[in-house]
C-alpha positions in Angstrom: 0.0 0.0 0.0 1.0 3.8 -0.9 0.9 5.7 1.8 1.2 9.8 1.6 4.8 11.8 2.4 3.2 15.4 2.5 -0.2 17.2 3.2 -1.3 16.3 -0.1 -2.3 13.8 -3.1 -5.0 11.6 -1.2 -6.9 11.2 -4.2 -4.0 10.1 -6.4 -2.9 7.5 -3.2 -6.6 6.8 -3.0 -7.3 5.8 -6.9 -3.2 4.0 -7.0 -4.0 1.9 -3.8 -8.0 0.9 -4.8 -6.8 -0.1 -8.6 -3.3 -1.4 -7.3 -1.6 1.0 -9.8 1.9 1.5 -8.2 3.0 4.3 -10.9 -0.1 6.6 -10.4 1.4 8.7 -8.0 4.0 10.7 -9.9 5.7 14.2 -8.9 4.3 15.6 -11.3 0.7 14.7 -10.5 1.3 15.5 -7.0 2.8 19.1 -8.1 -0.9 19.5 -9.7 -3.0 18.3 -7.2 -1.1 20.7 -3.9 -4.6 23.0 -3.6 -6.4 20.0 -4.4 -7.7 17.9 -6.8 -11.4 17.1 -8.0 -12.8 13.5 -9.2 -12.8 15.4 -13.3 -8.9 15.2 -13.0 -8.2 12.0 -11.2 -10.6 10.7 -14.7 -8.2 12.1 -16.6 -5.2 11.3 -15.2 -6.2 7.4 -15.3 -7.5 7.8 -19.1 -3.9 9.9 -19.7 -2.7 6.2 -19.0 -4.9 4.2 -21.1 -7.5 3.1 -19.0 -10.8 4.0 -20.2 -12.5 5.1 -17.0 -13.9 7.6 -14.7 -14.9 8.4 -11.2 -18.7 9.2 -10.5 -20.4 10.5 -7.8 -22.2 8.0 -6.2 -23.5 10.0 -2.8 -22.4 13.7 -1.5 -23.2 15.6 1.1 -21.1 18.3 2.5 -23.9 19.5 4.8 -23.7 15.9 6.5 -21.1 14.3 9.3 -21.9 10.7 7.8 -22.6 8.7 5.2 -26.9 7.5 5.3 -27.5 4.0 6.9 -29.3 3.1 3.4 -25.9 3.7 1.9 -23.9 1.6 4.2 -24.9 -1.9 2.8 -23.3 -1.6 -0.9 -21.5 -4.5 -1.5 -20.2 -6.7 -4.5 -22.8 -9.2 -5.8 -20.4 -10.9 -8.4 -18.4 -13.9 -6.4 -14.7 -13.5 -5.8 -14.8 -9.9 -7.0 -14.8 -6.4 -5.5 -16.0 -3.2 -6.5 -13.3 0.0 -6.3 -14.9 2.7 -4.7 -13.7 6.3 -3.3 -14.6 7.6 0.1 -14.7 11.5 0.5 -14.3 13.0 4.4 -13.5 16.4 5.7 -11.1 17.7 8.5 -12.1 21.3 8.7 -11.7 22.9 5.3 -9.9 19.9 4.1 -10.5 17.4 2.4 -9.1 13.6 2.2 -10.1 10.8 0.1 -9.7 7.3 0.5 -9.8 3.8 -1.5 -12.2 1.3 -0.7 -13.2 -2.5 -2.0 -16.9 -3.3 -1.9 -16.2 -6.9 -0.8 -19.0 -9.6 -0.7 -21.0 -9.0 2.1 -23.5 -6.0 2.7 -21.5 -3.1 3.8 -17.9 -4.9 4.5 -15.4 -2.9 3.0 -11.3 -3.3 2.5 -10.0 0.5 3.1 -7.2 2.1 1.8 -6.6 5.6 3.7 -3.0 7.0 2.7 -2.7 8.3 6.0 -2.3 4.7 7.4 0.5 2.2 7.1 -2.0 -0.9 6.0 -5.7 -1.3 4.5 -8.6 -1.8 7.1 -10.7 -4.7 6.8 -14.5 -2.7 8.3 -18.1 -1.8 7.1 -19.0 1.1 5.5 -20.8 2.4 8.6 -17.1 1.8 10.6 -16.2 4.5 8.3 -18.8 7.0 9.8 -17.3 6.5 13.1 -13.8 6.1 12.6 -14.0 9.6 10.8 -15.4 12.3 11.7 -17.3 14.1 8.1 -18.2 11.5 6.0 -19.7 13.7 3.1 -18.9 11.2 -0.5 -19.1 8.2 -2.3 -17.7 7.8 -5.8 -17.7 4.4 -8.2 -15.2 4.1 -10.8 -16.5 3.6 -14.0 -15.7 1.8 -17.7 -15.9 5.1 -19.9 -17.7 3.5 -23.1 -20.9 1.9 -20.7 -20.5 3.6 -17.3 -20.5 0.3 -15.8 -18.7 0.0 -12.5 -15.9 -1.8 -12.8 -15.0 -5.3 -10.3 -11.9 -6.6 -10.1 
């Protein structure tokens, strides 16, 4: 797992850890993304290396501290595969995104946060209480049928 050196880049940890794609994270990207960096330019950084996807919003609420009970049961339905997702929170006026894994049961979730030396094995609603402003979900997407993509 990638794990962040400076203040910045959680989205570009989050997307390299979630698709296990070592070389995401490149000094240059992490130049671009110092005042932050929105879900439009992760999309094109991962079509920039020839993968045809993009990252959709799935839920958002800034106004809210958590993610809704009725969203913490998403989970993978295909046998032996997992779903990539993002998770969005907020510490004050930041921002930090982290990696995720829909795994197989309702809710259970392998987590990626940058911030930490190894992935968490929790449930989504874990998530609303190990952070404090839960306020996104994003799916990554094939661009050609908007499909989410398992893996």
């Amino acid at each position: 797992m990638l794990t962040q050196k400076n203040g910045y880049g959680c989205g570009l940890y989050a997307v390299a850890n979630v698709l296990g794609l070592k070389h995401f994270v490149t000094s240059e990207r992490l130049e671009e993304s110092k005042n932050g960096i929105n879900h439009g330019k992760l999309s094109k950084f991962l079509q920039d290396i020839g993968l045809s996807l993009f990252i959709d919003v799935l839920y958002c609420d800034t106004q809210k501290s958590s993610i809704p009970e009725s969203w913490c049961f998403l989970y993978s339905e295909n046998p032996g595969s997992s779903i990539p997702i993002l998770i969005q929170c907020k510490f004050g006026e930041k921002f930090h995104l982290m990696g995720a894994l829909l795994l197989n049961e309702p809710g259970k979730i392998k987590l990626f946060d940058s911030l930490k030396t190894e992935p968490i094995y929790c449930t989504l609603s874990d998530v609303n209480t190990m952070y404090e402003n839960v306020v996104a979900l994003y799916s990554i997407n094939k661009l050609d049928t908007s499909d989410y993509i398992a893996i």
